[in-house]
C-alpha positions as CSV (number, residue, x, y, z in Angstrom):
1,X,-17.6,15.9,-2.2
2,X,-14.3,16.6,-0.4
3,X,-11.1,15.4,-2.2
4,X,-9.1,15.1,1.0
5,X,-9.5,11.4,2.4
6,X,-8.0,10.8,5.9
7,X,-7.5,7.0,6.1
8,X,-5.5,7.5,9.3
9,X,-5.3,10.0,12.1
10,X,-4.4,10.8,15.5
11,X,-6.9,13.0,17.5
12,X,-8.1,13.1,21.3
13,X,-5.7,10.6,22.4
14,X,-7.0,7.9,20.2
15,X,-6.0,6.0,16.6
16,X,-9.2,6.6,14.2
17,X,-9.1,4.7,11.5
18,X,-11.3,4.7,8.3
19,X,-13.1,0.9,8.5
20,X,-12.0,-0.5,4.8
21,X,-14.1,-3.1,4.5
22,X,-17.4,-1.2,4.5
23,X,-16.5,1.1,1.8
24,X,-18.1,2.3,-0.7
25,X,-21.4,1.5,1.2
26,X,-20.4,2.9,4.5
27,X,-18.0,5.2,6.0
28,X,-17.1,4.2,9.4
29,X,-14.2,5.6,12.1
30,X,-12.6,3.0,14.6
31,X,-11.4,4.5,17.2
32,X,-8.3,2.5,19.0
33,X,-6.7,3.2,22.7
34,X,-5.4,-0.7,22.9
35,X,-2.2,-1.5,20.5
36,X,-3.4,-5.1,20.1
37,X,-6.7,-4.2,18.7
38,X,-4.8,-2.1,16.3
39,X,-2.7,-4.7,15.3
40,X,-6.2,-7.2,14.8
41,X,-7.1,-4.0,12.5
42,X,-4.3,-4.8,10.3
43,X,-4.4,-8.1,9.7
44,X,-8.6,-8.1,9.3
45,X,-7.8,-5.4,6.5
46,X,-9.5,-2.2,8.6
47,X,-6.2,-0.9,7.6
48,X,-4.4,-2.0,4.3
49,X,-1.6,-0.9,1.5
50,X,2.1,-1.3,2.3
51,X,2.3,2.7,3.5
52,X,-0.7,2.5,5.4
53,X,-0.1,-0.6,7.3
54,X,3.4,1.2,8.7
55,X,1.7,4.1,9.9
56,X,-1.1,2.5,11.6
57,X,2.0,0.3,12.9
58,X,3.9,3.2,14.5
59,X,0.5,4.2,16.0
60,X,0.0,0.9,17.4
61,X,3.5,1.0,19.3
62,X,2.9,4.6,20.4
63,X,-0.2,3.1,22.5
64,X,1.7,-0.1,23.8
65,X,4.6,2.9,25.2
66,X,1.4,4.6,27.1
67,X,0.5,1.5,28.3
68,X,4.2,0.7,29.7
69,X,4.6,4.0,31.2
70,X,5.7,3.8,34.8
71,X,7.0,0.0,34.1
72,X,10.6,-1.8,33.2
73,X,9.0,-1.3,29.6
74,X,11.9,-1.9,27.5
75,X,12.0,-6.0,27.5
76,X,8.2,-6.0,26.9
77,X,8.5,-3.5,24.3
78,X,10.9,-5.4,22.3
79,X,8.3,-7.9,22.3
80,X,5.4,-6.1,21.0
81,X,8.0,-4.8,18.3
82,X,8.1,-8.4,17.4
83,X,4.1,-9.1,17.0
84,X,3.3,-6.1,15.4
85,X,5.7,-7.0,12.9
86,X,4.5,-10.0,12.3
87,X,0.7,-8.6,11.4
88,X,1.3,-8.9,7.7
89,X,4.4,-10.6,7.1
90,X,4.7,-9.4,3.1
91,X,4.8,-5.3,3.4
92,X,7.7,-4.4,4.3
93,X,6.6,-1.1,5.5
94,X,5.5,-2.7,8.6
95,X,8.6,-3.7,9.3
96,X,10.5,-0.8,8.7
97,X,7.9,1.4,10.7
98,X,8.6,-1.0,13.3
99,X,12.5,-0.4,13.2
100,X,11.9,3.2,13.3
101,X,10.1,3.0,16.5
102,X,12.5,1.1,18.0
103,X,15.3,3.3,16.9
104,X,13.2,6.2,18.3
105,X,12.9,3.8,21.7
106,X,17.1,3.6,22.4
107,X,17.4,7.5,22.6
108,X,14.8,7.5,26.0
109,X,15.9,7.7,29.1
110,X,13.0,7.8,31.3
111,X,10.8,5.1,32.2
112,X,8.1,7.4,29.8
113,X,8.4,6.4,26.5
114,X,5.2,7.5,25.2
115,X,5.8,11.3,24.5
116,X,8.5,10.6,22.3
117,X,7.3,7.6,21.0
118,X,4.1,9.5,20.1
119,X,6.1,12.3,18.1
120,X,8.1,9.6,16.3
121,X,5.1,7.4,15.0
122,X,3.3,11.0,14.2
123,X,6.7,12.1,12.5
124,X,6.3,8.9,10.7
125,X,2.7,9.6,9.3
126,X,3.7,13.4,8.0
127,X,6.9,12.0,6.3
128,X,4.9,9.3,4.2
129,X,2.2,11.9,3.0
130,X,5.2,14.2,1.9
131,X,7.1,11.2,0.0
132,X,3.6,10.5,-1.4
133,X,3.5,13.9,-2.8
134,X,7.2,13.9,-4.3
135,X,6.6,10.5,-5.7
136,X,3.2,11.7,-7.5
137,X,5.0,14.6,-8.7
138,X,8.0,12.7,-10.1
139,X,5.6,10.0,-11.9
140,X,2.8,12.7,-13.2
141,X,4.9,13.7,-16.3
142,X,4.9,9.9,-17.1
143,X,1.2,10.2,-18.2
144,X,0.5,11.6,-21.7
145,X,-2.0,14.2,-21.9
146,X,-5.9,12.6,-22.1
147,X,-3.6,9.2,-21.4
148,X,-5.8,5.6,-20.7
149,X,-4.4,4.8,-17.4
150,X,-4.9,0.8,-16.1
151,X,-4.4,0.5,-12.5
152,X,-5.2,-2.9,-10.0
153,X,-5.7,-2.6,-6.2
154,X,-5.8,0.3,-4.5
155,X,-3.2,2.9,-4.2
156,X,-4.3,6.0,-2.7
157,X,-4.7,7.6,0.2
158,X,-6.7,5.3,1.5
159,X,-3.6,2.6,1.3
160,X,-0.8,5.2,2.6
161,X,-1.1,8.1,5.3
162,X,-2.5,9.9,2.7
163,X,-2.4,11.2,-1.2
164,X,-1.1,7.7,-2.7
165,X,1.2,6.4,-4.5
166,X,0.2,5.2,-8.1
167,X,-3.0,6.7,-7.4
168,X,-1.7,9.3,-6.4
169,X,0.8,9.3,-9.7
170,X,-2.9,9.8,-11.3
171,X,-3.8,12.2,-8.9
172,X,-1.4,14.4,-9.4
173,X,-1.6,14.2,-13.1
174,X,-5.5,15.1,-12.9
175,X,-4.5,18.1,-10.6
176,X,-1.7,19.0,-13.4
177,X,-4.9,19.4,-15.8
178,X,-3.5,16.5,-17.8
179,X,-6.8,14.3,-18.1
180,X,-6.0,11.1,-17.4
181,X,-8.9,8.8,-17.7
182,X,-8.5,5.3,-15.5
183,X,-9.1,1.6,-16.2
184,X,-9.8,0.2,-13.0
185,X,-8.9,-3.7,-12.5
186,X,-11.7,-4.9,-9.8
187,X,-9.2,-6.7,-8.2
188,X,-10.6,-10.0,-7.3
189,X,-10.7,-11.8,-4.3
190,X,-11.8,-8.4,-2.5
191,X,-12.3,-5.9,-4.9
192,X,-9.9,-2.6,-3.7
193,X,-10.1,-1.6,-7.0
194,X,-13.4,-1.9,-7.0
195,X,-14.8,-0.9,-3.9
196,X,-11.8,1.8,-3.2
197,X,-10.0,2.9,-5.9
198,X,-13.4,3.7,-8.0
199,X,-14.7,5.9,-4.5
200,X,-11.5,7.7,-4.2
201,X,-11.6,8.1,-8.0
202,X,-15.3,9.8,-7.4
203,X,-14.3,12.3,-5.1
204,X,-11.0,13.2,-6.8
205,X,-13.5,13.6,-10.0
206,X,-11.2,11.6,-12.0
207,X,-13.0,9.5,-15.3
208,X,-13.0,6.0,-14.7
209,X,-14.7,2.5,-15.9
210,X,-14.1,-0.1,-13.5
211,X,-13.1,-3.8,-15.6
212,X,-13.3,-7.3,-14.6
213,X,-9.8,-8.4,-14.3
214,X,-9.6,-10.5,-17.0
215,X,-10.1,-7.8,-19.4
216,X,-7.3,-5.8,-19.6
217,X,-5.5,-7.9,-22.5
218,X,-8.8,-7.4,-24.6
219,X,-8.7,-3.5,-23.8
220,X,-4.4,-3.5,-24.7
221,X,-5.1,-5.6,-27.8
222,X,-8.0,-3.2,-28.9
223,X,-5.3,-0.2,-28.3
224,X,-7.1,1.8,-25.2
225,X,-4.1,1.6,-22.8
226,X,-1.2,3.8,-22.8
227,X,0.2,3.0,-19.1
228,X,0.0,0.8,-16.6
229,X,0.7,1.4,-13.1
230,X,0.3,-0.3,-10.5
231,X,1.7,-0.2,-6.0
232,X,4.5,-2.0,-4.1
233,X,4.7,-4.2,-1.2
234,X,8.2,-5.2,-1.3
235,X,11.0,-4.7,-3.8
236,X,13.8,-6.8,-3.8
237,X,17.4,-5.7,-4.3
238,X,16.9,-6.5,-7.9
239,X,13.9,-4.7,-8.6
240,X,11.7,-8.1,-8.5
241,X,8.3,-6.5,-6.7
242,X,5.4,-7.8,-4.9
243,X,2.2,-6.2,-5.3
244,X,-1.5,-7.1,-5.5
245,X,-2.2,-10.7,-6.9
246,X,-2.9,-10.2,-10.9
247,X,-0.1,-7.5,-10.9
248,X,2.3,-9.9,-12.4
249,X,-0.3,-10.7,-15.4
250,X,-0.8,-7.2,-16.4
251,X,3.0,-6.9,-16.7
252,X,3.3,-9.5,-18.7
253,X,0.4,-7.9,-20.7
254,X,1.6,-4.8,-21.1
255,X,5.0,-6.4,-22.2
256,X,3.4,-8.3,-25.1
257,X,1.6,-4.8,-26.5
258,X,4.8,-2.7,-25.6
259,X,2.9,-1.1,-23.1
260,X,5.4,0.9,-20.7
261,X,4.5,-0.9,-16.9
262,X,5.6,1.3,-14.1
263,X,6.2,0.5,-10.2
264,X,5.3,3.4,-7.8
265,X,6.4,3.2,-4.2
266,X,8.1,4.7,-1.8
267,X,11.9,3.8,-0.8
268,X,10.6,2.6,2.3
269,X,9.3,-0.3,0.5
270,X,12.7,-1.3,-0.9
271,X,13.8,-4.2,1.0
272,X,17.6,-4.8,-0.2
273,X,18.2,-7.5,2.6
274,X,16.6,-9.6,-0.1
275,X,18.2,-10.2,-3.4
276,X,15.4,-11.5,-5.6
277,X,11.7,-11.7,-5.6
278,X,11.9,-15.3,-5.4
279,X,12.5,-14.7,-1.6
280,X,9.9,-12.5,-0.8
281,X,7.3,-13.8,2.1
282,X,4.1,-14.4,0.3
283,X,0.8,-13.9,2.3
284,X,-1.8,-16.6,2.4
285,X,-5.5,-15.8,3.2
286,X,-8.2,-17.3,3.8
287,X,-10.1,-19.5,1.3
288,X,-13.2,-17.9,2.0
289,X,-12.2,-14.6,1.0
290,X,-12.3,-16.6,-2.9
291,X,-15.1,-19.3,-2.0
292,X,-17.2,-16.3,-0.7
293,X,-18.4,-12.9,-2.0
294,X,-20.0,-10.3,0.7
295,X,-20.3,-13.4,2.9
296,X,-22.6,-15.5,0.3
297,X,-21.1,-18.9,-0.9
298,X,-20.3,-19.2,-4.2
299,X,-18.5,-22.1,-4.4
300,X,-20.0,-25.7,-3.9
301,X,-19.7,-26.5,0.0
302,X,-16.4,-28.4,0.4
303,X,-14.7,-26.9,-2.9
304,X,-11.5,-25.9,-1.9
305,X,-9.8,-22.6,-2.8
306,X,-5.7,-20.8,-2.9
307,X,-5.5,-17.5,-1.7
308,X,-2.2,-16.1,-2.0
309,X,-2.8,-12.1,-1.4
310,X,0.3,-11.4,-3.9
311,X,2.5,-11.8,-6.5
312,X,5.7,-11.4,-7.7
313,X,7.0,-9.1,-11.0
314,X,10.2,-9.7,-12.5
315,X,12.8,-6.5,-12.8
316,X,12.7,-6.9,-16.5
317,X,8.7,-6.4,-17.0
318,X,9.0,-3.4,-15.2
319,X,9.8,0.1,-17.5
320,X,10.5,2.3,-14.0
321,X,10.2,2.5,-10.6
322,X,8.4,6.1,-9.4
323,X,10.1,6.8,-6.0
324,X,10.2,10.0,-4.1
325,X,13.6,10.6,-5.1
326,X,12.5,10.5,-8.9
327,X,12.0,7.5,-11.4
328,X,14.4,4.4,-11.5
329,X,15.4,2.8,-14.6
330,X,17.1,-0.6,-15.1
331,X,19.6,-1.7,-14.3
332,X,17.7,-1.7,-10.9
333,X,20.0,-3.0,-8.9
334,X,22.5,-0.5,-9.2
335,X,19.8,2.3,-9.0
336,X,18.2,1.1,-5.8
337,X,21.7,1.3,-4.2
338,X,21.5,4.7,-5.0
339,X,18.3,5.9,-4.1
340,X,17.7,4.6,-0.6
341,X,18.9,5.2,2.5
């Protein structure tokens, strides 16, 4: 099987974007013309992971500028800015995809925005799969050789425009002939790590064994973990980050056993317009994705459910943060000044 996954991509005009939700059974291409049905992509998980969800983003305004062509488009456009940004209100990749786009918007002069619009959102998607690389490159060396990897969600190229970001830390250790071999945290209520890291880990040929969630203190406690690493949403001034609900618990985990926890993401995910983790937006889903597996209820009918999609990790469970421009250490605050622009 090929090792090159294309999550996202721009061909014939058209947004094609792998369908998420059917993997590992089925793989699907959606093709979009209309930015709104790209935006209903994102927030019905066609599309997900922090990096991913801002490309698709920058797409999505690139379609509403061919759509405006020919109009007064700029008061409308600032509008659509506004919804798309509002898709998933706890990635802050969407939001800075969106402020890129924008910035791109000022410098046209015509009343045809979509050329240059285009070439900024496709800019955009070329950038992220280069930071991806840098960042994997940085955080390989952070692996020891034959090292027992525990990772949660999924952090690939299927969540970014492509390659990954702690996946693709592992990734790029595997292509380093380093042998990592991967716990994979199923990642309950809808199973990324599960249903996509485990397929990206089978055509990478990486060794894994997916786990129940609640397992990975037994496996630290038994001594079959050397590092855990896990995405990024959001991270606060502080370092406080939000990732996939559960990622807080294996930090803590990892803590107790003095097991070295690592953050990989992008500086694009930094958010330092917010100090602390404590103010970072917290998605709520749906309480069927919880009462319901595959669309079977498995809950009695009326049981009520909470469905937060994330959680937050305090700056002082975290070892490092893998970046592009090289691996953060505390105190985070002043390195994140540093490191981002």
């Amino acid at each position: 099987m090929s090792n090159e996954i294309q999550p996202i991509r721009w061909e014939d005009g058209m947004l094609w974007l792998l369908d998420q939700r059917l993997l590992p059974q089925q793989e699907r291409t959606l093709a979009y013309q209309d930015w709104r049905a790209v935006v209903g992509a994102i927030r019905d998980m066609v599309v997900r992971g922090a990096p991913a969800i801002g490309v698709t983003a920058a797409y999505a305004l690139a379609l509403a500028a061919k759509e405006l062509e020919g109009t007064d488009w700029r008061p409308v456009f600032c509008d659509i800015c506004e919804e798309v940004s509002q898709a998933r209100p706890t990635a802050v990749n969407l939001v800075w995809a969106v402020n890129r786009m924008r910035d791109a918007a000022e410098g046209v002069a015509a009343d045809r925005p979509y050329e240059k619009l285009l070439a900024a959102a496709k800019e955009i998607h070329a950038n992220d799969i280069e930071t991806n690389r840098a960042l994997a490159s940085h955080g390989a060396a952070l692996i020891p050789n034959k090292g027992r990897v525990l990772t949660i969600c999924n952090t690939g190229a299927l969540a970014t425009g492509g390659y990954g970001t702690a996946l693709g830390v592992i990734r790029a250790a595997h292509e380093q002939s380093r042998e990592p071999y991967v716990w994979v945290s199923e990642t309950r209520p809808r199973l990324q790590g599960m249903r996509l890291t485990a397929w990206e880990l089978e055509k990478l040929g990486v060794p894994y064994r997916i786990i129940t969630d609640n397992m990975a203190g037994s496996l630290m406690r038994q001594g079959r973990v050397e590092l855990v690493i896990a995405g990024a949403d959001r991270i606060a001034a502080n370092g406080d980050t939000a990732n996939k609900i559960g990622t807080y618990s294996l930090a803590v985990l990892a803590k107790s056993h003095g097991i070295p926890f690592y953050i990989a993401a992008p500086t694009s995910t930094i958010d330092l317009t917010i100090e602390t983790g404590d103010k970072i937006p917290i998605e709520e889903r749906s309480e069927e994705e919880i009462t319901e597996i595959g669309g079977v209820r498995m809950a009695p009918i009326g049981a009520r459910s909470y469905n937060p999609a994330f959680d937050v990790t305090p700056n002082e469970l975290i070892t490092g943060i893998i970046t592009e421009t090289g691996v953060l250490s505390a105190p985070f605050g002043e390195a994140l000044q540093r490191r981002t622009y």
